[in-house]
C-alpha positions, 0 to 999 in steps of 0.5 A: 500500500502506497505511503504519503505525508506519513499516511498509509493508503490503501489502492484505488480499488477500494470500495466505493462505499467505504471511500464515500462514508470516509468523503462524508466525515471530511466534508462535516468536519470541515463545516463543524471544524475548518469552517469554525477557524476559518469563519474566525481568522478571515474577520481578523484578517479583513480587519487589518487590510483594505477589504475591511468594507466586507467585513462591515458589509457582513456586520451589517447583515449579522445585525440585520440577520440576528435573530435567525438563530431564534426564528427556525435558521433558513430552511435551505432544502438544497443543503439539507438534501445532499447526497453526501448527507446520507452517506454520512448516515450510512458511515455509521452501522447504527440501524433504527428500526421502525415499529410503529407509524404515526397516524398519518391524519394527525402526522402527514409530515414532521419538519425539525430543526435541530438545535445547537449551541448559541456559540455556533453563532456568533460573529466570528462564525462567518459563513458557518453560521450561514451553513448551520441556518440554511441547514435548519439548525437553531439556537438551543434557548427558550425563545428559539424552541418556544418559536418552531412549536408555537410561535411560528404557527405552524402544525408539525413542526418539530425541535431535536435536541441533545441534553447529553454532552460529548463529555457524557456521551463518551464517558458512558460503557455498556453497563454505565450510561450516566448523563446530568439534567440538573441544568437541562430540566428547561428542555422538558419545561418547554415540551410542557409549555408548548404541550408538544408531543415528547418522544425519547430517543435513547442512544448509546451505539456510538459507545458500542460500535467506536473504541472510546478514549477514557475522558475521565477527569484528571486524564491525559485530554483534562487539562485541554478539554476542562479549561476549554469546556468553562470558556466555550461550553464545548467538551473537546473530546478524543477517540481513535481514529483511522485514515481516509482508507487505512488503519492510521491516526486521522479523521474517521472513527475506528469500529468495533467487530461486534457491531449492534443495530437493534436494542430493546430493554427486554432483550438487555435483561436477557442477555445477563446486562445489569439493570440500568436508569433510562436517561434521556440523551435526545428528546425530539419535541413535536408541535402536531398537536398539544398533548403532554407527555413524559418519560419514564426514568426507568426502561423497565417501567416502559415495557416497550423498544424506544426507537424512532426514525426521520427520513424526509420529514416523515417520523417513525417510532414508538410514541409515547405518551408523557403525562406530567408530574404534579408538583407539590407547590407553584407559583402563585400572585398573592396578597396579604391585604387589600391595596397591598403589595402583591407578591409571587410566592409558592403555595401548595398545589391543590388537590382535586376532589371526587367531582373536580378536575385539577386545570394546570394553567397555560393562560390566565387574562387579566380583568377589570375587576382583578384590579377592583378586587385588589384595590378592596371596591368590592370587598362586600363581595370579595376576601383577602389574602387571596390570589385574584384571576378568573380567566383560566385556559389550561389543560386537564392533568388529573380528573376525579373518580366521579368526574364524566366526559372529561379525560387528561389532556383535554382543553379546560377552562376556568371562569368566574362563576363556579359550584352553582347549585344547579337546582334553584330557580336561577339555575333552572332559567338560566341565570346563573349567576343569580344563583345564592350558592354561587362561589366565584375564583377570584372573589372568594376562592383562590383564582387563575393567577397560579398554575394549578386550579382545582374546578368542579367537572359540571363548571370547566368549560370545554376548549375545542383542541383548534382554540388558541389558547391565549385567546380563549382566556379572555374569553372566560369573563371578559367576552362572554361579559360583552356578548352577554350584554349584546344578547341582552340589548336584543336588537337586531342585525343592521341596528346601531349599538354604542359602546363606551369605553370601546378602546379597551379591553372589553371593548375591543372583544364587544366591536368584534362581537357586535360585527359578527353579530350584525350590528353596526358599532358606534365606538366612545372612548379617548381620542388617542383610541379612534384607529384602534377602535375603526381597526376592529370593526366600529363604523363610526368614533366619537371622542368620549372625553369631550363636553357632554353635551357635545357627545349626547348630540354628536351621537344623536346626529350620526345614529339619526335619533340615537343609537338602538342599544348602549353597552356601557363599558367604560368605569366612569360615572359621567358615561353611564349618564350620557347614555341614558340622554343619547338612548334612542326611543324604545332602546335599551342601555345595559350596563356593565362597567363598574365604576367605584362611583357607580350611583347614576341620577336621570329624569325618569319622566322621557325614559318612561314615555320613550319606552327606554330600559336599563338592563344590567349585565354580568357575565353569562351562563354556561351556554353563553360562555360555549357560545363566545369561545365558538367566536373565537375558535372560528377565528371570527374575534381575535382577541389583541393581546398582551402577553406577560409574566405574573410579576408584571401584574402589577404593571396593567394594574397601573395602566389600567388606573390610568387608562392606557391600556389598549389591549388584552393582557394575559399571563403566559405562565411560560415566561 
């Protein structure tokens, strides 16, 4: 065999397959390693000669581009279909085998990402980094992942990431895998954020079919891999290695003579290997539908063969189901007294009684009268120490023995008004808030603003799986408030209805339900909020702020004698007056906003003699609540929203006082 630069190589007649799987190792290393020296030299080097105007052009689109690693990478098919790709694979005598399909209505195709380490993206990984997005890989951060399975939309999207290091991954002989997820816990948090599908991935042929260098601290590779590891967060790691043809020391890893391609827990057992802890060393997290899943940590617990394959952007594999672990404590906004500081502290998780559901919540909007509950307005009606929200949308993960028609994993909704009696005249007409046993989250039970939440079987309302669940929170008081009120004006398609206080978050939901319901909308609020409210749908604006009697004749001039209903929305005394003077005859004005100073003086004498109605309006039964969630699962309202963390309550409460706010808040308990 001839010999050159030291190396011995084998006569070309070779065979093509091992000369290609030894052409592909090059070409990765060239991009995981070359491409990495490179893309840091050539900066360094642009910058001290006269072709620095490239390296500020390549600044400008790293800027410009800085947020592909968190946005999905490129997508590159062309890159990502090489043929040189699958020789890479074929390399490798690791053979997945397929034992089950998914169903191919609910899986047509799954598209991943794979994720990496951040550094693989920094600037002074020019052309790399390009390579490495139009490869499809991203950033392994919360954002990046909480992007492909949420935020870009998108059903059957899916992230594949690797908890376990090279470090680990070399350290681990067959009878010994060890791998460490004190720190790698936020992997599984996202599937449970996002409720993507987990499905486990557990690999260990490299360990078998490659002799391994021992890597064990204090070795001859710590002083290079551990000074390393604390500046780049990267493991330098050794192996034996062969030619590009021969047997000698250069790229290629050596195989071992016995060679697995299948392995299953049971057949361990059999063959006499000790029994050992399952860990999880690649966890492939799909957005095709939200479901939670978990793995068990113990391969005897799961009775089958973990093995999945991808090809095409096809899966296959056993799926497992993973249903989370219940903590004992969460998080939960608490205060102590009213107008008092509100505090995010642990409190015990709830447990669920024989009719109940335990709701782990995803989304809990913020209301109105949140902030009346806190400032201590309504303390006839409410408690302290108690943690406020009643619009919860969350997912059931524990259902009592007595429960009917509900199962784990399905959609749930946690409203204001629940442990209706279900047998007094309120009940039977379907008044239900009327009802003298009512009990209502927020007010006198602990609500939504926590994590768990324990409610009644018969009072959850049912989320369709299609619902966004951001949107249905609001859903829960705030719209079913508004389209309740709507339905009690009852007035008909092509009349004219007035809303106050329409640039805010009720009004906002009432202009979409007023539309989708027929109703021509006559929007009252600040000035600053016309385009908002012509936006969502209203015909007309009036500024509510001005003179009142410029409003009263304002209105009356466009609605040509008045509007036929007012929904009174904003919480402030002087709106709720005016209406009852702009109130077209035989109308109706209902009333909904609450404002501290809420006793409303008027001449009885016209309202008589004109045929005019009050009506006050609270929330709705659960009809009217299935009702308005179906407005949004069409995609007919959309609620404009303002996603938060529980600590920035505080924050809306403020803007709400001030009346700035112009959307829809909602924690989402994943930031």
């Amino acid at each position: 065999m001839p010999e050159f630069l030291g190396i011995e190589w084998v006569d070309i007649f070779s065979s093509w397959e091992r000369k290609r799987g030894y052409l592909a190792v090059i070409y990765h290393f060239g991009v995981v390693f070359v491409l990495s020296l490179f893309g840091f030299l050539i900066p360094l080097y642009l910058f001290f000669t006269f072709q620095w105007p490239l390296l500020a052009l390549y600044a400008a689109w790293y800027y410009y581009d800085r947020k592909s690693p968190q946005k999905g990478g490129y997508d590159c098919s062309f890159l990502k279909d090489l043929t040189i790709n699958k020789w890479f694979v074929d390399y490798f005598p690791i053979r997945l085998h397929k034992t089950e399909d998914f169903p191919p209505d609910k899986f047509p195709g799954i598209k991943f990402n794979i994720c990496t380490l951040k550094m693989n993206f920094h600037f002074l990984q020019a052309l790399r980094r390009e390579i490495l997005l139009a490869m499809g890989f991203i950033d392994c951060s919360k954002e990046s992942i909480e992007y492909v399975l949420d935020g870009c939309g998108e059903k059957g999207r899916a992230v594949i990431l690797v908890p376990g290091g090279a470090e680990e991954a070399l350290q681990a002989h067959p009878g010994k895998h060890e791998l460490t997820l004190k720190k790698r816990k936020g992997f599984a948090r996202e599937a449970l954020i996002t409720g993507a599908h987990l499905v486990p991935v557990y690999s260990f042929g490299e360990n078998d079919v490659f002799r391994q260098v021992p890597n064990p601290a204090g070795s001859k590779t710590s002083p290079i891999s551990s000074p390393h590891k604390k500046i780049t967060r990267c493991f330098v790691s050794n192996f034996p290695r062969q030619g590009i043809s021969s047997d000698e020391d250069w790229l290629a890893a050596y195989e071992k003579t016995d060679k697995y391609s299948r392995w299953s827990p049971d057949s361990s057992r059999k063959s006499g290997q000790p029994n050992v802890e399952l860990f999880l060393t690649t966890l492939v997290i799909t957005s095709a539908f939200a479901t939670v899943i978990m793995i068990s940590t113990s391969y005897r617990a799961m009775g089958r063969t973990l093995f999945c394959a991808y090809r095409q952007n096809q899966a296959c594999g056993n799926f497992v189901r993973y249903l989370a672990s219940i903590p004992k404590t969460q998080r939960a906004l608490y205060f102590e007294k009213y107008n008092g500081p509100l505090e995010v502290k642990k409190v015990p998780v709830p447990k669920p009684a024989d009719d109940e559901l335990l709701v782990r919540i995803k989304y809990s909007g913020i209301c109105h009268t949140d902030l009346h509950v806190w400032l201590g307005d309504m303390a006839a009606f409410t408690k302290e120490k108690l943690v406020g929200g009643h619009e919860g949308a969350g997912e059931v993960v524990q259902v009592g023995s007595k429960v009917q028609g509900w199962k784990k994993g399905d959609l749930a909704g946690v409203k204001l008004f629940n442990f209706n009696c279900l047998t007094c005249e309120f009940c039977k007409s379907g008044v239900e808030p009327c009802c003298p046993d009512l009990q209502s989250y927020g007010f006198t039970r602990d609500g939504t603003f926590q994590e768990y939440v324990v409610v009644r079987g018969v009072d959850a309302a049912r989320i369709a799986p299609s619902t966004d669940m951001a949107q249905a929170a609001p859903i829960l008081c705030g719209g079913v408030t508004v389209y309740k009120a709507l339905k009690e004006a009852r007035i008909q398609a092509g009349q004219i209805v007035a809303l106050t206080g329409a640039g805010g978050g009720l009004g906002s939901l009432a202009i979409q339900y007023a539309k989708a319901m027929g109703f021509r909308v006559l929007a009252l609020d600040h000035a600053d909020k016309k385009d908002h409210c012509l936006k969502l749908g209203a015909e007309w604006f009036v500024d509510g702020f001005q003179d009142g009697k410029k409003i009263i004749n304002k209105v009356k001039e466009i609605t040509k004698g008045g509007p036929h209903a007012v929904v009174s929305l904003a919480v402030a005394k002087s709106p709720m007056e005016q209406a009852l003077e702009y109130i077209r005859k035989n109308g109706t004005v209902v009333y909904v906003g609450l404002p501290k100073d809420s006793k409303v003086t008027f001449d009885t004498s016209p309202f008589i003699f004109n045929a005019n109605k009050i009506v006050g309006s609270i929330v709705g039964n659960r009809l009217d609540v299935d009702e308005a969630l179906e407005f949004v699962t069409r995609g007919v309202v959309k609620v404009p929203l303002e996603l938060i963390k529980l600590e920035d309550t505080e924050r809306i409460y403020r803007q709400m006082l001030d009346g700035t706010i112009k959307s829809r808040a909602v924690i989402d308990f994943s930031l």
